[in-house]
N, C-alpha and C positions, 0 to 999 in steps of 0.2 A: 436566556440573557435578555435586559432589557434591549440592549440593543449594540448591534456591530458594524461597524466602518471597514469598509473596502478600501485598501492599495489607490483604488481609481477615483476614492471620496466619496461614490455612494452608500449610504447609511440603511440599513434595515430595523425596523423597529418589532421588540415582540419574539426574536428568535429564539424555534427549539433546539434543543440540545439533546440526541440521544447518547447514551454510554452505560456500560456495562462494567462491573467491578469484580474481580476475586483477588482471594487472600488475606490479611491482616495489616492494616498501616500500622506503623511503628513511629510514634513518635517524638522530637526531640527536647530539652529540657522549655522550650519554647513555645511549645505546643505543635511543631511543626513536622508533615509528614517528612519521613527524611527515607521513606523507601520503595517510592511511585515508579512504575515501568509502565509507560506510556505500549501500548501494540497498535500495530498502523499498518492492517493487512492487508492482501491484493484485493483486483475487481470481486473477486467469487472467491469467499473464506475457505468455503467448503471443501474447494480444488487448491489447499493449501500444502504446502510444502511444510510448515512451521507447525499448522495443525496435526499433522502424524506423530509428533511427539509427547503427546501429551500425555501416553500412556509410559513411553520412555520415560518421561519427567518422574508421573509416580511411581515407577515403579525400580528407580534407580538412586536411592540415597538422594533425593531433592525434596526438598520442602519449600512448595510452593508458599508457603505462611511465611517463608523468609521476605517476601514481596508484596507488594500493594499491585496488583497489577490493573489496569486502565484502558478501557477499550471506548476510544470516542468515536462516535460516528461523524463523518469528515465533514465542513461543508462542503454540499454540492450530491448530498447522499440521503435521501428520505430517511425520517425518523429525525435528522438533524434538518438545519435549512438548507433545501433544495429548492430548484425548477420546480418540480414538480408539487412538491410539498407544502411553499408556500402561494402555488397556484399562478404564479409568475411568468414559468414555463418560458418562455423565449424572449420576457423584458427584464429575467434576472439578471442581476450584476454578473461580467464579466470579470470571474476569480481567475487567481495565481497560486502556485503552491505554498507562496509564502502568504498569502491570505486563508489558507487552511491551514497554516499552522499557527497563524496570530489568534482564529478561527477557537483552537485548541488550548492555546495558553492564556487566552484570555478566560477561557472554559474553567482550567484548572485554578486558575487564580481567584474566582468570585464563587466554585463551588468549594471546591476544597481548601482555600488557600494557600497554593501550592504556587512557588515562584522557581523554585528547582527541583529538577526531577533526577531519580537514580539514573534512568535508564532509559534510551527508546528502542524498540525494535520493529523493524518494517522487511514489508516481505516486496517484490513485484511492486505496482504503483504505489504500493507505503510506503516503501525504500522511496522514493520521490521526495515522500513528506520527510524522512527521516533526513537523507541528507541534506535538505534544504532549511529544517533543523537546526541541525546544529552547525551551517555554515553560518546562518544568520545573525543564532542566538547559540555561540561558543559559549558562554558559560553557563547555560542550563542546566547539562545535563555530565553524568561523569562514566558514561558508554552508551555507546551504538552497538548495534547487531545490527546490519540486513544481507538479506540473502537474494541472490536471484534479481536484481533489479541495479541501474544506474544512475551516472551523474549528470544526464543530457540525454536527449530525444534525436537522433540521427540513425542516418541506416534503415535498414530493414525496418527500425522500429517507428523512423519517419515517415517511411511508406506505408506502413501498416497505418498509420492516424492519418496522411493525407487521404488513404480509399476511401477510408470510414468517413471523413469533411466528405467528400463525392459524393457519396452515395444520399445523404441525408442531406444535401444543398441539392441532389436531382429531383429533392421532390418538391411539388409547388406548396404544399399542405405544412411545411413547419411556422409558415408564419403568420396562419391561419388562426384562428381562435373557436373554429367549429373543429369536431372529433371528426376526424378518418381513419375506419380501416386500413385503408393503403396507408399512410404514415406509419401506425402503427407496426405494419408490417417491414418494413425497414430495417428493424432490430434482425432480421432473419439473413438474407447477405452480408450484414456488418459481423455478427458473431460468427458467421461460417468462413469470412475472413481470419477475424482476429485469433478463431480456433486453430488455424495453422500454424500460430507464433508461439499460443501457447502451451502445449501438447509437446513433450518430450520427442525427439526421432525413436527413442529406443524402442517404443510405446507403438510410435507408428510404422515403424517399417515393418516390423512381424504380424502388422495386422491385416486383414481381408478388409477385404474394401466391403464389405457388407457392418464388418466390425468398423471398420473405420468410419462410415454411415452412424453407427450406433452411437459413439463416442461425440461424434459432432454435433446430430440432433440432441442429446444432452445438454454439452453445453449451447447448443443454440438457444434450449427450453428455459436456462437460468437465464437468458440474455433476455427474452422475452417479458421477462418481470422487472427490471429496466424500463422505466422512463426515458425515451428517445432525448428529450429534454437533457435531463442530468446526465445522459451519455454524453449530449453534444458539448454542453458546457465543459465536461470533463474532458475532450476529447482535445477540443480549443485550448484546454488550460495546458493539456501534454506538449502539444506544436512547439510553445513558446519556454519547454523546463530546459534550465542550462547553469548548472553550476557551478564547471571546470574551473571557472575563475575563482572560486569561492573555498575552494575544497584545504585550500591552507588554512581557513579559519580556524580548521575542527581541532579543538582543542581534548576532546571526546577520548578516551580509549575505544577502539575499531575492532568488530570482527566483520569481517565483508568473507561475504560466501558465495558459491556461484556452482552452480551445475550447469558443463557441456550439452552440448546436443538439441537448444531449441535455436529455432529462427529468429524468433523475436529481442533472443538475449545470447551476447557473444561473452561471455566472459574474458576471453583473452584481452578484450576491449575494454570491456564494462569493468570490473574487477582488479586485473591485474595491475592496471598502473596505479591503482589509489595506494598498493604499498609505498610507492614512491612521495601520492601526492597530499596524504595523511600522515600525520609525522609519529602515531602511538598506534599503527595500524598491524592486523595480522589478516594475511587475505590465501584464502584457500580456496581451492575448485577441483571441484570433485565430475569421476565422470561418471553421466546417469545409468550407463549401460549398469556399474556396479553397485550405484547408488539406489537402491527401487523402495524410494520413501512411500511407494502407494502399495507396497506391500504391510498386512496389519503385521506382521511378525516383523520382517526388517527392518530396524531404524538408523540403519547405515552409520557410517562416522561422523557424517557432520553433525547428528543428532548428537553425540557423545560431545563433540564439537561447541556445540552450543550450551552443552550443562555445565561443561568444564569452562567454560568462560563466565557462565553466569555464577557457578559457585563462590567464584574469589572474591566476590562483591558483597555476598553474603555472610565473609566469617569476620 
């Protein structure tokens, strides 16, 4: 894009945009796409909840060709503009959720021409984007899906962001403009943190602590390719997410999903009261001990969950 305006009025000039497309747009006598699904996945896709499905999708009476589906790279996320990406690194703009999703809409409007979208769905910090969304911009879009993620930063999950602020404000080296090793190294207690929140109990309690060793240094290794940077920005932008006040806006059809059993996400919290504070909402929570979405063959109910909601939109 030529260029984008931040919430706080500063302007960048020259921004990339990375995004990723499948399926078939369909569209209306207008010329307009009339069947965009916006996807707005966690920190690490890979460790996705959403992504296990996708063999479920094809292999269950879905036709993904019913959909335009949209994969934008967020700001604040290399490949789009980041910290890191546009070499910035700790004098970029201080972002908000709702400047990643203007971030996006502005995206979709001067590539595609797209001013309303079918659908969004977000998993863990997507869900972030998603509900901030369609609290903002109620007539966007005509459903939400997120799973696994909330409408505000408190709790456990406030603790877990102010460590990660500690840890990366103890070192003298972030505001530095020469490379250090030790900075870099950072990224190594912050993911061995954040690895506790996000790891199922079901997952960890039957495991050996050699096993559990294994599991962590993993995802510590994906954290390692992270930009300290675009962590920290990202990190800053979670302290400040709060959209309880907002959440009457969604004018959206809702499916909100939730799996028991992590620290970092309570669903009896997160989840359950949005049937009340979503007025076209349908909110389920499933528990992980039964739910084993990281298994290749099991793709539990909420998978079925999810097609069956997406299908009605399609015929």
């Amino acid at each position: 894009m030529d260029s984008f305006e931040f919430e706080s009025g500063r302007v960048l000039e020259d921004v990339n945009v990375e995004y990723g497309t499948s399926g078939i747009p369909k569209y209306d006598e207008d010329g307009n796409i009339v069947n965009a699904i916006v996807y707005c996945p966690n920190i690490f896709g890979g460790r996705s909840i959403l992504a296990q499905y996708h063999n479920l999708i094809k292999n269950h009476d879905f036709d993904r060709n019913d959909y335009f589906f949209i994969r934008i790279f967020s700001l604040g996320v290399p490949g789009s503009c980041s910290p890191s990406s546009t070499g910035l690194k700790y004098n970029f703009p201080q972002y908000t959720f709702k400047d990643r999703v203007n971030f996006k809409r502005q995206f979709l409007a001067e590539k595609f021409n797209i001013k309303n979208i079918q659908g969004l769905i977000g998993e863990g910090f997507g869900g972030f984007e998603v509900f901030t969304w369609a609290c903002e911009y109620p007539d966007d879009m005509d459903f939400i899906i997120v799973v696994n993620s909330s409408f505000k930063t408190y709790s456990y999950r406030y603790i877990f962001v102010k460590c990660a602020e500690s840890i990366i404000e103890a070192s003298d080296d972030f505001y530095s403009d020469e490379y250090s090793s030790s900075f870099s190294m950072l990224s190594i207690p912050i993911f061995r943190l954040l690895f506790a929140g996000y790891f199922p109990e079901s997952i960890l309690e039957n495991a050996s602590n050699d096993e559990i060793d294994a599991l962590m240094e993993g995802y510590v290794e994906d954290g390692l390719f992270m930009d300290i940077h675009d962590f920290k920005f990202r990190n800053d932008c979670m302290l400040n997410y709060d959209v309880e006040d907002k959440l009457h806006n969604i004018n959206a059809k809702s499916l909100i999903l939730g799996l028991e059993g992590y620290l970092f996400f309570n669903p009896k919290k997160d989840c359950a009261p949005l049937g009340d504070l979503i007025e076209d909402s349908k909110v389920l929570i499933f528990d992980s001990k039964s739910e084993k979405y990281y298994e290749d063959e099991d793709y539990s109910e909420m998978g079925f969950e999810i097609i069956s909601f997406l299908k009605q939109f399609s015929e």
